[in-house]
N, C-alpha and C positions, 0 to 999 in steps of 0.2 A: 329162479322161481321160488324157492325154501327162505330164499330173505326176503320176498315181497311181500309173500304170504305172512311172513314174522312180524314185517312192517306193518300189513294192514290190521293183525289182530295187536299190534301195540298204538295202535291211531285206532281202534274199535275202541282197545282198554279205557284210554286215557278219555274219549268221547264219554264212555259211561260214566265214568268217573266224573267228570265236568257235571252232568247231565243232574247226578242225586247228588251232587256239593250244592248246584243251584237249590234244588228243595229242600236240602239242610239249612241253608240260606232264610229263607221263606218260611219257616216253622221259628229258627231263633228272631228273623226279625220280629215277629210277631209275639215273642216272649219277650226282645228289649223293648220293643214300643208297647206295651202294658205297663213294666217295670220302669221305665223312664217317662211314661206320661208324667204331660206337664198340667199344673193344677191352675184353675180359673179365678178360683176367691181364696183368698187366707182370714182365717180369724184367730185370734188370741190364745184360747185356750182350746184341749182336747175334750171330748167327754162331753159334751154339747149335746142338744136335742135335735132334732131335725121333725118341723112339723109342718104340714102341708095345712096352710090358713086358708085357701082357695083352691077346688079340686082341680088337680091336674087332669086335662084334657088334650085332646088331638081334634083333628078337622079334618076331613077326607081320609086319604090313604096317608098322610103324614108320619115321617118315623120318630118325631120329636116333640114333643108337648109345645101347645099354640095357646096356651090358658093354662094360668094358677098361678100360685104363691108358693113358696115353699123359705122358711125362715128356719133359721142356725139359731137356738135360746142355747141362755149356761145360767142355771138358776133365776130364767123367769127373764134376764136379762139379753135384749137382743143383739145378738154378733153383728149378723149380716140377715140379708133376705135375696131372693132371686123371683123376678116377675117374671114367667114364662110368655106376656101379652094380654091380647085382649082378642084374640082367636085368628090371627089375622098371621097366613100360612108363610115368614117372612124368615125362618130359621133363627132367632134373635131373639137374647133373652136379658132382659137388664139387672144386674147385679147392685145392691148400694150396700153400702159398708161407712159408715161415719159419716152419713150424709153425703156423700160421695157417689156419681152414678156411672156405671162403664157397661159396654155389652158385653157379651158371650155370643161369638158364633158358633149354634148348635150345630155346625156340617161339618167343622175343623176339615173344609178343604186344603187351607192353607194356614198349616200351624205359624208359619216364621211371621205370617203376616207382610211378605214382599212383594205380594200381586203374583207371584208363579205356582206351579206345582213344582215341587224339588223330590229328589228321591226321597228326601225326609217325610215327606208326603205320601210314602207310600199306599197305606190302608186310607179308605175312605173311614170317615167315626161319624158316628151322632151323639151328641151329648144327651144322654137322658135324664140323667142331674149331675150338676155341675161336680169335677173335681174339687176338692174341698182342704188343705192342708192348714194346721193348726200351727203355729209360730211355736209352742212347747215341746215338740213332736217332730221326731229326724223323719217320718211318713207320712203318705197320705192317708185320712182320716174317715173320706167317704167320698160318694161317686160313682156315677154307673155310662160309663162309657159301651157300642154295639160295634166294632169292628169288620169292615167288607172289603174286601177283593174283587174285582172283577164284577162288582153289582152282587155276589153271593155272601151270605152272611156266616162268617167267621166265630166268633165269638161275643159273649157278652162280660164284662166283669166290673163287676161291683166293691168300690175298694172298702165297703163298710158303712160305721150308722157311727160315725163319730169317734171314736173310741182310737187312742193309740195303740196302734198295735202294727207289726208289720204282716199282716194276712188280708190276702184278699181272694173273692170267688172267682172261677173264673166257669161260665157256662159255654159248654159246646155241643157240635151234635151228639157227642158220646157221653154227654152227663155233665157234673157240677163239679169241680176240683177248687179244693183251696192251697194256694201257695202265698209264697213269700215273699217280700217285696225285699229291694237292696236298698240301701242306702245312696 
């Protein structure tokens, strides 16, 4: 009876154990997939301006802007631009860069782009403006990605306004934090 009982509270231990590794689990993914976000547009140089040429809008309940402009200058000179549309509720935002034109899916349901959801997939995101990394610069530069779980919303963070540096914000229900990104 004195070794069952041993047994059961060492198969309780190990259960609870298991149980908060998983939610350690779940708090670091959610720290590497910030830190290892992957970026949408690249341009040239750091230290650029970010100016919104057409107001950004929404349409309905929308969590992602369906209208505007927003353009990347570096002394007057244009990098890149990003067309958020022309109101029309499609997740999809058109980037050009050297006369060059590509989308951006603003749901990053499916980062790899394989047609599946992969664990890598884990958080749902909206892109609220695009990831931004500057070819001069081992960081990302700007960007404001919302992070969700389960349809609940997680976190917001903002990787900046242009500028090299490794800091970004990170907003949650308990406030604003800024940390630092790796390499």
């Amino acid at each position: 009876m004195k070794k069952n009982l041993l047994g059961l509270l060492a198969v309780c231990a190990l259960v609870f154990t298991a149980c908060n590794k998983d939610k350690d689990v779940e708090v670091k993914s959610l720290e590497s997939e910030i830190a290892g976000e992957y970026y949408h547009l690249t341009v040239p140089v750091s230290g650029y301006d970010i100016e919104v040429t057409e107001t950004l809008e929404k349409v309905d309940d929308s969590e992602y802007y369906t209208n505007g402009i927003i353009e990347y200058r570096k002394d007057g000179d244009l990098l890149a631009k990003v067309d958020f549309g022309d109101g029309t509720n499609d997740a999809v935002a058109t980037k050009e860069k050297d006369g060059e034109k590509d989308d951006i899916d603003l749901t990053q349901k499916d980062e790899d782009g394989d047609g599946e959801k992969d664990k890598d997939d884990y958080f749902k995101k909206v892109v609220v403006e695009p990831i931004v990394k500057a070819d001069d610069c081992d960081y990302i530069t700007s960007g404001i990605i919302k992070y969700y779980k389960d349809g609940e919303w997680l976190a917001t963070v903002d990787y900046g306004d242009g500028t090299c540096d490794n800091e970004a914000v990170k907003e949650t229900e308990e406030g604003f934090y800024t940390f630092t990104l790796d390499k």
